[in-house]
C-alpha positions as CSV (number, residue, x, y, z in Angstrom):
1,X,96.0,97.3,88.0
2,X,93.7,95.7,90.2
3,X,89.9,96.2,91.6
4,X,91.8,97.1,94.8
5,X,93.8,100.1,92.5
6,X,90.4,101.3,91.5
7,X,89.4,101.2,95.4
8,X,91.5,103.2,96.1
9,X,91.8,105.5,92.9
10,X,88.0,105.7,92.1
11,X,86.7,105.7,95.7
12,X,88.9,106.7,97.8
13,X,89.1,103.9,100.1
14,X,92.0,102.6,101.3
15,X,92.1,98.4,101.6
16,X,94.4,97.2,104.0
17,X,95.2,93.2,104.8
18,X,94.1,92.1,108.0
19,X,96.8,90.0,108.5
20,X,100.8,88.8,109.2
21,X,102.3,85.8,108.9
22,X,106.4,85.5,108.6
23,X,106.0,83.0,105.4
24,X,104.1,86.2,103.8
25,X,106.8,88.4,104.2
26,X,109.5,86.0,103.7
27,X,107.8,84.0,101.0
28,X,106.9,87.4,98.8
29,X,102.9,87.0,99.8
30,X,102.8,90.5,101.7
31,X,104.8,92.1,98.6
32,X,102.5,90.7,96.1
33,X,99.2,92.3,97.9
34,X,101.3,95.1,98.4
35,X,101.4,95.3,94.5
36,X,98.1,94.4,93.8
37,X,96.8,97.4,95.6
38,X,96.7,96.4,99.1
39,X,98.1,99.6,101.3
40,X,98.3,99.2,104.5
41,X,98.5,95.8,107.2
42,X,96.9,95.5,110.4
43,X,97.4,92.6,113.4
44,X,96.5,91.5,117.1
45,X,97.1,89.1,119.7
46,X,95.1,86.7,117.6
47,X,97.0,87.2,114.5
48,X,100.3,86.6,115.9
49,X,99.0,83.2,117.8
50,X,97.8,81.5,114.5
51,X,100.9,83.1,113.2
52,X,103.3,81.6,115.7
53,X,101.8,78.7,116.9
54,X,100.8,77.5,113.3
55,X,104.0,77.5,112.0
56,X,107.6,76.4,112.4
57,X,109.3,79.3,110.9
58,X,109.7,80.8,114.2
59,X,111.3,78.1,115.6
60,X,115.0,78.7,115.1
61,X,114.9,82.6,116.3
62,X,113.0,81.6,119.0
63,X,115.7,78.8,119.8
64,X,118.2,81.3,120.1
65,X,116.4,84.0,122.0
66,X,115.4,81.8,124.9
67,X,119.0,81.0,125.3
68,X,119.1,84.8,127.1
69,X,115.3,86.0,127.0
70,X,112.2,85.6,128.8
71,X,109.5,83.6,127.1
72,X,107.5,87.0,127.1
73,X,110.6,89.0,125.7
74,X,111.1,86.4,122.8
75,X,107.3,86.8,122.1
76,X,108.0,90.5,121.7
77,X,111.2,89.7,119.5
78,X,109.7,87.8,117.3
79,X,107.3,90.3,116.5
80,X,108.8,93.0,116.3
81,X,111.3,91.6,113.8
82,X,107.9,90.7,111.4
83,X,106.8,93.9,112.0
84,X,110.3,95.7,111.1
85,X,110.0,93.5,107.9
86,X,106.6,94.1,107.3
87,X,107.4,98.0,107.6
88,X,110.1,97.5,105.1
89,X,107.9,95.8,102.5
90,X,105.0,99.0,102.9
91,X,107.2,101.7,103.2
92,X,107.0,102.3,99.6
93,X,103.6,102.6,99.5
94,X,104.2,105.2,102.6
95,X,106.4,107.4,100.5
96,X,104.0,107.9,97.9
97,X,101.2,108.8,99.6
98,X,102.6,111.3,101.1
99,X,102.7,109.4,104.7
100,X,98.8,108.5,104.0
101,X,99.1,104.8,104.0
102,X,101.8,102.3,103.9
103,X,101.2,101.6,107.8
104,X,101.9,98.5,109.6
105,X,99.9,98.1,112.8
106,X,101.6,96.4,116.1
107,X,98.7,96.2,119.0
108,X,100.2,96.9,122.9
109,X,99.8,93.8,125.5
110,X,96.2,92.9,125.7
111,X,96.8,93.1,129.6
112,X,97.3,96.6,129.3
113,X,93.4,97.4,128.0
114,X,92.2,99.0,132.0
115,X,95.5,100.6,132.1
116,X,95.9,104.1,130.9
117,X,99.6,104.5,132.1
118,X,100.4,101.6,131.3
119,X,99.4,101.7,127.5
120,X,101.2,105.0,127.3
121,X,104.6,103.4,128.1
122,X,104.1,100.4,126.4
123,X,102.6,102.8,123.4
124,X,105.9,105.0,123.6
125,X,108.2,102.0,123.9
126,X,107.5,100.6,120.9
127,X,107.4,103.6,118.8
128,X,110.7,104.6,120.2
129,X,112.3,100.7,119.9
130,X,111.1,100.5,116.1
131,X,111.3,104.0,115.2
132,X,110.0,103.6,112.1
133,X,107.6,106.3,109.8
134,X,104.8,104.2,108.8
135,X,104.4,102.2,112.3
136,X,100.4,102.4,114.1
137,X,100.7,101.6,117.6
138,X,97.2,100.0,118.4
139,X,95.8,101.3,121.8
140,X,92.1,99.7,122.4
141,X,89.5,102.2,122.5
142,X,88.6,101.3,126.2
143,X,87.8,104.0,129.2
144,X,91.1,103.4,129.9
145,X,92.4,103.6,126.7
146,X,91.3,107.4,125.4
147,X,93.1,109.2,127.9
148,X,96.5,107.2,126.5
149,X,95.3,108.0,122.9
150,X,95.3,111.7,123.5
151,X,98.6,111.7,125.1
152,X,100.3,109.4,122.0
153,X,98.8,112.4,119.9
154,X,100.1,114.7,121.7
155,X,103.2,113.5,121.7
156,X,102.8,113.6,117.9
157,X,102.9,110.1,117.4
158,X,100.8,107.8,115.2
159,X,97.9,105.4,116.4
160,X,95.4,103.4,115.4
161,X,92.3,103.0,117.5
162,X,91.1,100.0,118.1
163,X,88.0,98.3,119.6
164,X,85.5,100.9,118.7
165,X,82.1,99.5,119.2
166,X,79.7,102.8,119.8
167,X,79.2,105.7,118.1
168,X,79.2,107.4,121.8
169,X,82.7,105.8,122.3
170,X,83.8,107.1,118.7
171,X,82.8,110.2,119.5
172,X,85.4,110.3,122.5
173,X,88.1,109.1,120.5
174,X,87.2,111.7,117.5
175,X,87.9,114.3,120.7
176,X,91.0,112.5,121.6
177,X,92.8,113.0,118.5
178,X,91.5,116.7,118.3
179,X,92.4,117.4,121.9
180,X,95.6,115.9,121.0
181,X,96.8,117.6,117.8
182,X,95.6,121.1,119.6
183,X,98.3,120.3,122.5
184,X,100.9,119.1,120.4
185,X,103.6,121.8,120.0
186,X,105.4,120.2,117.2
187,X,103.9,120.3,113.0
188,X,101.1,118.6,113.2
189,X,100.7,117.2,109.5
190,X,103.6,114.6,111.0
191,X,100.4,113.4,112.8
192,X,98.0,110.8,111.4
193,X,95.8,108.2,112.6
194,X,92.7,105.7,111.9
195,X,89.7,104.6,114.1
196,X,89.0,101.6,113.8
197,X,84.9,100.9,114.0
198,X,83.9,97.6,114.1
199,X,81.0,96.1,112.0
200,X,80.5,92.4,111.3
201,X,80.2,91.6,115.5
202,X,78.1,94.3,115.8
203,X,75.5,92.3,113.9
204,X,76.3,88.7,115.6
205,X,75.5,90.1,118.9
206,X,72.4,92.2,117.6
207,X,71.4,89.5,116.0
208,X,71.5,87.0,119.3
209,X,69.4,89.7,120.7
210,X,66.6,90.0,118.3
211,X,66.2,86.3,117.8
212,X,65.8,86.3,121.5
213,X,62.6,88.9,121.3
214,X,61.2,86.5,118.4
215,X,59.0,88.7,116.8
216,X,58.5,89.8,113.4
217,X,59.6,93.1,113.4
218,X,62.7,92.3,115.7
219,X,63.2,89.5,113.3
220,X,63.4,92.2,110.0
221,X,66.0,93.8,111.4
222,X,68.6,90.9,111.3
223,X,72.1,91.7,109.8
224,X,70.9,95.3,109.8
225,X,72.5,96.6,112.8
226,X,76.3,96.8,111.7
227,X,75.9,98.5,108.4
228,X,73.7,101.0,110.0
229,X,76.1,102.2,112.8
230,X,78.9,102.4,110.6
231,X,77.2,105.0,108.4
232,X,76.1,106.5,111.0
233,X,80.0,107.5,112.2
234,X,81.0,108.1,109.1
235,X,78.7,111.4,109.4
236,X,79.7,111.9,112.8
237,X,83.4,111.7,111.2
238,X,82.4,114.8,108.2
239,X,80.6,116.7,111.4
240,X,83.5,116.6,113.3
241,X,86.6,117.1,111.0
242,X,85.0,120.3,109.4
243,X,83.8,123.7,110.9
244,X,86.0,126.3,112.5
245,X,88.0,123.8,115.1
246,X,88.8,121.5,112.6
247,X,89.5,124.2,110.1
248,X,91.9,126.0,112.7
249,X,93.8,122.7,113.0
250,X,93.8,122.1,108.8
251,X,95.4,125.5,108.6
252,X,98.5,124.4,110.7
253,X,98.4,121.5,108.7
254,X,96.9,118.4,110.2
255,X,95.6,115.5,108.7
256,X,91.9,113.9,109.6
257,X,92.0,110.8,111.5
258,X,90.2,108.5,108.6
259,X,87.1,105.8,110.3
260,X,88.7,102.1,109.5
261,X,86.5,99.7,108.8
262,X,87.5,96.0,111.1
263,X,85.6,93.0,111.4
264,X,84.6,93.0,107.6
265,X,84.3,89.4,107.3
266,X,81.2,88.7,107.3
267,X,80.2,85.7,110.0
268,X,76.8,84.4,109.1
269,X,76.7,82.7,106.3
270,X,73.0,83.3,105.4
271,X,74.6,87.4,104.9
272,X,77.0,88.4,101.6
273,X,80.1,87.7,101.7
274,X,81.0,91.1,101.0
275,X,77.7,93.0,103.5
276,X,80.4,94.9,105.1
277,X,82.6,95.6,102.0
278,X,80.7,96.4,99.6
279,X,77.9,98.3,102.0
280,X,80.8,100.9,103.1
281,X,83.0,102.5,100.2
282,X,83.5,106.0,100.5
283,X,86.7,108.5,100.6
284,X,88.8,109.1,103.6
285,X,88.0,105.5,104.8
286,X,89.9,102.5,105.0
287,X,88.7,98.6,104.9
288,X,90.8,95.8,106.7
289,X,90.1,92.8,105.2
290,X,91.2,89.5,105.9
291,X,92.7,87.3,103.4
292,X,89.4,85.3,101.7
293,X,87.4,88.6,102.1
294,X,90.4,90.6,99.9
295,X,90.3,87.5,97.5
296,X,86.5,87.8,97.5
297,X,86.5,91.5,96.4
298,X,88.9,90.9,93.9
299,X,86.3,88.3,92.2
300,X,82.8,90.1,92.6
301,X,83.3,93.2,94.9
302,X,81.3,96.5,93.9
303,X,82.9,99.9,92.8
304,X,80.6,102.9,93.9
305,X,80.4,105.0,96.8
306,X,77.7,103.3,99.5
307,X,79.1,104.9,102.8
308,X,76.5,107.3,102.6
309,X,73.6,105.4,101.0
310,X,69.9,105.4,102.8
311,X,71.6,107.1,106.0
312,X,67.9,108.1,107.3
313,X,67.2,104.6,107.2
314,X,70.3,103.8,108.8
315,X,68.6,106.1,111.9
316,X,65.6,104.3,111.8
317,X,66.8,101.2,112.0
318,X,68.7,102.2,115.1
319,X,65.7,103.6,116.5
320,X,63.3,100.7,116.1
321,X,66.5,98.7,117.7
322,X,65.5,101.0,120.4
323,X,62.1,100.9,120.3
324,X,62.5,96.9,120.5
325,X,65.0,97.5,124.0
326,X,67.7,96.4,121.9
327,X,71.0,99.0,123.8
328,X,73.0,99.6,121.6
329,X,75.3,100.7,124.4
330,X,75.5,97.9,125.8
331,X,75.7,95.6,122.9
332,X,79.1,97.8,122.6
333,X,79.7,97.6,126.0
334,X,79.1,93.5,125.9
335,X,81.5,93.2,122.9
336,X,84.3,95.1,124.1
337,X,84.5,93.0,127.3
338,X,84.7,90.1,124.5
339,X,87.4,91.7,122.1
340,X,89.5,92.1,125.6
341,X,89.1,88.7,126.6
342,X,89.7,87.1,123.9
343,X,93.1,89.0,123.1
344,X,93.8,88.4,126.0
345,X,93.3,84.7,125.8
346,X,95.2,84.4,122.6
347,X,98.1,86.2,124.1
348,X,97.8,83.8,127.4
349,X,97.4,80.8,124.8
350,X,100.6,81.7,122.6
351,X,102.6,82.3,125.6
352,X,102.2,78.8,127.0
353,X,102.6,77.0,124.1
354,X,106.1,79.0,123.8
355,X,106.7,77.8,127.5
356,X,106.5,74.9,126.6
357,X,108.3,74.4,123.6
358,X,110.9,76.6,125.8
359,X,110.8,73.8,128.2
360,X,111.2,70.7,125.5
361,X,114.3,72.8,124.2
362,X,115.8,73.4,127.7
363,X,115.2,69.1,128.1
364,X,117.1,68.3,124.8
């Protein structure tokens, strides 16, 4: 048993790896966090392009899909297949949870972020192609992308929810999932998903902000920001899965759509290493970490429940924000034009360099 066990055991808290590499499935790497209390694994466009382009264990399937396959379509083989295995390696997990954790998250086409229809084909597709129990299709939490997320539910199929930013915008995807499991016809405990808040970018672009005012009291609230949101939707998450809609919905058996906790690293170096670990433990939740922040908690990470710790400061420090003309709106609004862009750029990025490797193939 590991502090990662306890997490989960003691807290409640799901940790998940925030990462996906074929040498960790193929090498045992995925297996062994699996057993050492990791329960659940989450990737993106940027994932896959360290993944793929950073390695040579690609190379020979790849080799023998562009024989018949678009560059794009052997992208999307090569995936899949490392999601199919990953899938394998958690399903255990899956089965004894009682379809709780266990997921492994595969995101749609970056591309498809201002495109509602769009994401729900591409979210259908691959739910359909892999057909697999404990598979999260991740649909970004644009404008675009709520309308697709209530549809997927609907549908009763699983998703994770990604991108979230704003407690406004969480709010809208909080109605999704209800909206959803109220249309879907079929049993809705089959239905679960996560929403995926993010935290450590919050405070890098809050940050950037404040030190751009200058002033003391903007200056005090440095690497305050992120901590403080995220507490703050974790009550917005107890207001909204209780009372009599929710309760009308638990009856018939559904399941709450748990916050997830992304962008956990923490990216100033002046901060913990463990701010946005440590700072939001509580049941119902889950915590992606990437590989030196699981490796971290496993050396010095805390055990006790913080989600809900000083949440009336947690309002106050978002209202001095406001006070200060700091928009917390748009500082959501600013970072999800970033999060698109740069999927999008890591997708455009992988899929050139597998032109041309495609192309030095083709030449011999």
């Amino acid at each position: 048993m590991t502090k990662l066990h306890d997490l989960y055991d003691q807290q409640g808290q799901s940790p998940w790896i925030d990462n996906l590499t074929r040498q960790s499935i193929t090498g045992g790497g995925l297996a062994k966090l699996r057993d050492d209390g990791i329960r659940g694994v989450t990737s993106n466009p940027t994932i896959f392009q360290k993944a793929i382009s950073g390695s040579d264990a690609y190379d020979e399937q790849f080799r023998s899909l562009i024989a018949s396959d678009s560059v794009e379509d052997a992208y999307w083989a090569l995936v899949t297949d490392d999601i199919r295995h990953a899938l394998a390696i958690m399903r255990p997990v899956h089965d004894a949870s009682d379809g709780v954790d266990g997921f492994v998250s595969l995101e749609v086409a970056p591309s498809l972020a201002e495109d509602t229809e769009g994401t729900i084909k591409a979210a259908r597709q691959f739910h359909e192609l892999i057909g697999e129990p404990n598979l999260y299709v991740k649909i970004p939490a644009t404008a675009e992308g709520v309308p697709a997320i209530r549809q997927m539910v609907a549908e009763g199929r699983n998703i994770n929810i990604t991108l979230i930013f704003s407690l406004q915008r969480y709010a809208e995807v909080i109605e999704a999932y209800l909206s959803g499991l109220e249309e879907f016809a079929g049993d809705p405990s089959r239905v679960v998903g996560v929403a995926s808040f993010f935290v450590s970018r919050v405070d890098t672009e809050v940050d950037r902000r404040l030190d751009a005012i200058g002033t003391p009291d903007a200056l005090a609230l440095r690497g305050k920001a992120a901590v403080a949101q995220a507490r703050l939707a974790y009550q917005l998450f107890l207001e909204q899965f209780s009372g009599p809609r929710w309760d009308a919905l638990a009856k018939r058996g559904a399941r709450v759509q748990r916050p997830l906790w992304a962008s956990t690293s923490t990216k100033n170096a002046a901060y913990p290493d463990l701010l946005y670990v440590d700072s939001l433990i509580g049941p119902h939740t889950v915590n992606t970490l990437p590989d030196a922040t699981v490796a971290a908690f496993l050396d010095h990470g805390e055990l006790r429940r913080t989600i809900d710790d000083g949440v009336d400061d947690a309002r106050r420090v978002l209202a001095d924000l406001a006070g200060l003309g700091v928009d917390m709106e748009d500082v959501a609004a600013t970072l999800e034009q970033e999060g698109v862009a740069a999927f999008v750029k890591s997708f455009d990025e992988l899929i050139q360099a597998l032109s041309d490797k495609a192309n030095a193939l083709h030449a011999g």
